[in-house]
VOPAGU-2260 file (C-alpha; in pm, 1 decimal, decimal comma):
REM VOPAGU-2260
SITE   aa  ch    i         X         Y         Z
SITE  UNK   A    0     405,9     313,1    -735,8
SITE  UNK   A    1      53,0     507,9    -738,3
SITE  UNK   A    2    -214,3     302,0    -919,5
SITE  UNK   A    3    -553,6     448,7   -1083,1
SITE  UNK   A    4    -846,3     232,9   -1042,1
SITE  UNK   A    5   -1052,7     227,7   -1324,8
SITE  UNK   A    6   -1337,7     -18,7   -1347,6
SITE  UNK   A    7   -1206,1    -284,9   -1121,3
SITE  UNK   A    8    -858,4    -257,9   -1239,3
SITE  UNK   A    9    -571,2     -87,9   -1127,0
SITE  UNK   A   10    -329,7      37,0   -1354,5
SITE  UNK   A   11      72,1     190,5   -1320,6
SITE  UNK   A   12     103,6     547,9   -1318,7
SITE  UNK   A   13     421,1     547,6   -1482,0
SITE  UNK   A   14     604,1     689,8   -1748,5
SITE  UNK   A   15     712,2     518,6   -2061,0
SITE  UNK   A   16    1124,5     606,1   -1948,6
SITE  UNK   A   17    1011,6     493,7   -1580,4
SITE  UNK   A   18     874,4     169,6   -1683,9
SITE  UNK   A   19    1218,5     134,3   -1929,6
SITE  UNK   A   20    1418,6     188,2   -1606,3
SITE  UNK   A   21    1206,6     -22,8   -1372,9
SITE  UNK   A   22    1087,9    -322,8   -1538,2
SITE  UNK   A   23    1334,7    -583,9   -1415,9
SITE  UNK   A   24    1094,5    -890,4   -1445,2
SITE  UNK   A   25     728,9    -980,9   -1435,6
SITE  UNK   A   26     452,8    -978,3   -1623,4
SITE  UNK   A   27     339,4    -664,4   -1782,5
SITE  UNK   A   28      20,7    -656,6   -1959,1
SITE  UNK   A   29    -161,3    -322,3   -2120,3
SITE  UNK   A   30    -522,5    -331,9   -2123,8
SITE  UNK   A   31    -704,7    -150,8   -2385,9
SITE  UNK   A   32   -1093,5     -63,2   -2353,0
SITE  UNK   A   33   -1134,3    -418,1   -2489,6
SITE  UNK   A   34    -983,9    -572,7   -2209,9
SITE  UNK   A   35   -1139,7    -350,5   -1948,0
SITE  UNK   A   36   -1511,4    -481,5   -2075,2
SITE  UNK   A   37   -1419,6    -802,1   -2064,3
SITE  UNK   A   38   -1272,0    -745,4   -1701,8
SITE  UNK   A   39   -1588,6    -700,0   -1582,7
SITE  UNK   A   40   -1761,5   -1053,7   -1698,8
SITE  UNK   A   41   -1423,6   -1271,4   -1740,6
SITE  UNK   A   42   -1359,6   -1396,6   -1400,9
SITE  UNK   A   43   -1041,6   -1572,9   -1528,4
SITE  UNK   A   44    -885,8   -1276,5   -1753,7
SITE  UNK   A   45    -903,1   -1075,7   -1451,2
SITE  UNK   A   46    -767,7   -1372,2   -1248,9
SITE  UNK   A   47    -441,9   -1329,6   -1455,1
SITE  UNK   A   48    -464,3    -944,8   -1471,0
SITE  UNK   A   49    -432,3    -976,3   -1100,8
SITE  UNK   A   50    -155,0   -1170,6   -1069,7
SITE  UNK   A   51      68,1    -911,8   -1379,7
SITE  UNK   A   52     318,1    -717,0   -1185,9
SITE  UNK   A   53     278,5    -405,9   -1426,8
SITE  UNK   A   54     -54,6    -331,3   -1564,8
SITE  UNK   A   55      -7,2      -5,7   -1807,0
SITE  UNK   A   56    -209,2     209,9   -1985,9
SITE  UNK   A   57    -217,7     107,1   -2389,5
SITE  UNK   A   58    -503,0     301,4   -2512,3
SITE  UNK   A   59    -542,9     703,2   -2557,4
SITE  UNK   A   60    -924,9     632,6   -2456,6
SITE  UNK   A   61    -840,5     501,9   -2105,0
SITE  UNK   A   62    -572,4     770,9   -2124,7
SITE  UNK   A   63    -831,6    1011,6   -2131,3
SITE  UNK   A   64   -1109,3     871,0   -1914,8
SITE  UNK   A   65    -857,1     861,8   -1641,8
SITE  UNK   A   66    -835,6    1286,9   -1686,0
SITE  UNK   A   67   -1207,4    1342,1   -1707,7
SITE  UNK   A   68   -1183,7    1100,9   -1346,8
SITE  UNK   A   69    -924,8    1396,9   -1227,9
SITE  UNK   A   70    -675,1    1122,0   -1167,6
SITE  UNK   A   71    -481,9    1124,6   -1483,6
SITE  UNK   A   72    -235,2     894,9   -1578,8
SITE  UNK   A   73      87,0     988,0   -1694,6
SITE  UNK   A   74     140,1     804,4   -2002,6
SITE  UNK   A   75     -28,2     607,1   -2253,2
SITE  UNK   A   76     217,0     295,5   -2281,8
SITE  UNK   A   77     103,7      92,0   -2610,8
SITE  UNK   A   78     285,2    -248,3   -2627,0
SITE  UNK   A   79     370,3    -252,0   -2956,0
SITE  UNK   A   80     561,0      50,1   -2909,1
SITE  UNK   A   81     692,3      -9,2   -2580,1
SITE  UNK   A   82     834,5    -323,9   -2667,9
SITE  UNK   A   83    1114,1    -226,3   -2941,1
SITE  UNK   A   84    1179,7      60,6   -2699,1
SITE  UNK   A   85    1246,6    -231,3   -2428,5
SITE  UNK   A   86    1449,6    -488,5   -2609,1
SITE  UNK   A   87    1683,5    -154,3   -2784,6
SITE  UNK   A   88    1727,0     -56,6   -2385,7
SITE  UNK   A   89    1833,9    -392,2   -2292,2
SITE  UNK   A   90    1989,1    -556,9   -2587,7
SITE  UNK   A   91    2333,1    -550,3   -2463,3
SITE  UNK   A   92    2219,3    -678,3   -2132,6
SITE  UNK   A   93    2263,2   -1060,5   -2185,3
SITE  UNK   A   94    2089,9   -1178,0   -1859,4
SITE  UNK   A   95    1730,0   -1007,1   -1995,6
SITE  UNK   A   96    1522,2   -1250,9   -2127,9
SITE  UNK   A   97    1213,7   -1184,8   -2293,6
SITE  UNK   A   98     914,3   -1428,1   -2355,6
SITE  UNK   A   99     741,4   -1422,3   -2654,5
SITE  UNK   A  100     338,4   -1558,0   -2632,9
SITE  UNK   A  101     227,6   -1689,1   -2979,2
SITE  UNK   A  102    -132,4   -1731,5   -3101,9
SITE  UNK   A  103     -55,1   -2024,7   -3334,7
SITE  UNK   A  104     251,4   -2261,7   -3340,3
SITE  UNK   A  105     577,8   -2059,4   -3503,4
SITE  UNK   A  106     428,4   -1723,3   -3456,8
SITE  UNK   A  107     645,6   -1661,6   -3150,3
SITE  UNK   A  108     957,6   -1796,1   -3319,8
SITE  UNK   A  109     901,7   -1585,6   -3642,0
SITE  UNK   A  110     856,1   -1269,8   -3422,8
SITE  UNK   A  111    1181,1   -1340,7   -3273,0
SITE  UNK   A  112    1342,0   -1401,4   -3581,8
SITE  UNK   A  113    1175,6   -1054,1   -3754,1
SITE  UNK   A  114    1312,2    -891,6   -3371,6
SITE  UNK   A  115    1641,5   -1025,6   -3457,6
SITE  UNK   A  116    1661,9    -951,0   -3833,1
SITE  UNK   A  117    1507,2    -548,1   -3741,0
SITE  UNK   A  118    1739,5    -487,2   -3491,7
SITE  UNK   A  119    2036,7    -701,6   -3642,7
SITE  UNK   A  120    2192,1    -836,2   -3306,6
SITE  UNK   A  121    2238,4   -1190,4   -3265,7
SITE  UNK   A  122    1966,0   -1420,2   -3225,4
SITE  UNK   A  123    1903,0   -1559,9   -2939,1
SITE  UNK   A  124    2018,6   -1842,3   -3005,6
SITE  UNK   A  125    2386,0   -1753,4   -3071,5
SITE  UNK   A  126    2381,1   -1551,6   -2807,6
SITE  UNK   A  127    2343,3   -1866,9   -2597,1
SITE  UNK   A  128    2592,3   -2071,1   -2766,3
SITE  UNK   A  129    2852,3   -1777,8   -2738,9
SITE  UNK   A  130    2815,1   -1813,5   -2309,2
């Protein structure tokens, strides 16, 4: 997969429906101008930057910078949207696991529960219990 460099970080030049199809496992993380200033300084964010296996575009801005660089990427990927489009392409797959990362104790389990109530499947819980 072709990556654009921009700053000192390269990023997928994939589709939103590509990434849908391809993203098996890994980290993905989608940097934002926020992120790419702090690249710059933050030794250890880019550390762990480095080591994501998909590094998308989330930000119209970058989106955009990349065209005026005449190496445009092909989508602008925002998390928060990707991510219902992700778990309603996998929900019936019951070996896809997803990993919530909380700021404060609970918020990761009251996402889940909010995922769960939205898209009214089983939590993951009974969905355990039922194997």
């Amino acid at each position: 997969m072709q990556k654009i460099k921009i700053l000192n970080i390269g990023i997928d030049n994939v589709s939103s429906l590509e990434l849908l199809r391809s993203l098996k496992q890994g980290v993905l993380v989608t940097p934002n101008i926020d992120h790419l200033v702090k690249l710059q300084k933050n030794k250890e964010l880019y550390n762990l930057y480095s080591k994501a296996e998909w590094i998308v575009c989330d930000s119209k801005v970058i989106y955009l910078f990349s065209r005026l660089l005449q190496c445009s990427l092909r989508d602008v990927i925002p998390g928060s949207s990707f991510f219902p489009k992700f778990y309603m392409y996998h929900k019936d797959d019951m070996d896809c696991r997803i990993f919530l990362l909380g700021a404060m104790e609970g918020v990761a389990v009251k996402a889940m529960e909010n995922i769960c109530l939205l898209y009214t499947s089983p939590s993951p819980r009974d969905r355990t219990r039922s194997r």
